[in-house]
Steps between C-alpha positions, in 0.01 A plus 500: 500500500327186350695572142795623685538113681439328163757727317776386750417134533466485113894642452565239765410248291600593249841550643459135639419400146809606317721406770310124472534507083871609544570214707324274272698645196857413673372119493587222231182447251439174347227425246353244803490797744260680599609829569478641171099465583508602839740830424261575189223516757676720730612752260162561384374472882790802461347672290146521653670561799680838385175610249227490885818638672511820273153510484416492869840782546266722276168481670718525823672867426195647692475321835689633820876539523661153575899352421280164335347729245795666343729166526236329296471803259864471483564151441159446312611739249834412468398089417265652249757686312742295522260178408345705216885612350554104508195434268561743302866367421352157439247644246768697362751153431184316423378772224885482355511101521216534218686791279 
């Protein structure tokens, strides 16, 4: 059940997360602001996020039945595809920037 709880609360926040970054994207940036640094932080606070969230949805596939365990599988695994499909598009533009 340990796994199961750490699943969950990881897709939480990581839920929390992208709601918190999309926020922060719908505000005026100036070069005197600050929340180009703070939103760089979170995204990669994102990403850490979503890697121990599919990690701990793995290790948690053989504990007892419980709603928390396959809403973090779901939502785990759903952030990582989605958040690897977005890095692969920026490698993608980057690697044709350079053509």
């Amino acid at each position: 059940m340990k796994n199961t709880k750490r699943s969950f609360h990881f897709a939480v926040f990581s839920s929390v997360l992208l709601v918190v970054f999309t926020i922060l994207g719908q505000t005026t940036r100036t070069a005197a602001n600050t929340i180009n640094d703070i939103t760089a932080y979170l995204i990669t606070l994102f990403f850490i996020s979503v890697l121990f969230g599919a990690i701990f949805s793995v290790l948690s596939i053989r504990e007892d039945f419980h709603w928390k365990k396959y809403a973090g599988i779901g939502v785990n695994f759903f952030f990582l595809v989605m958040t690897s499909l977005a890095l692969i598009g920026n490698l993608k533009d980057i690697v044709e920037a350079f053509r």
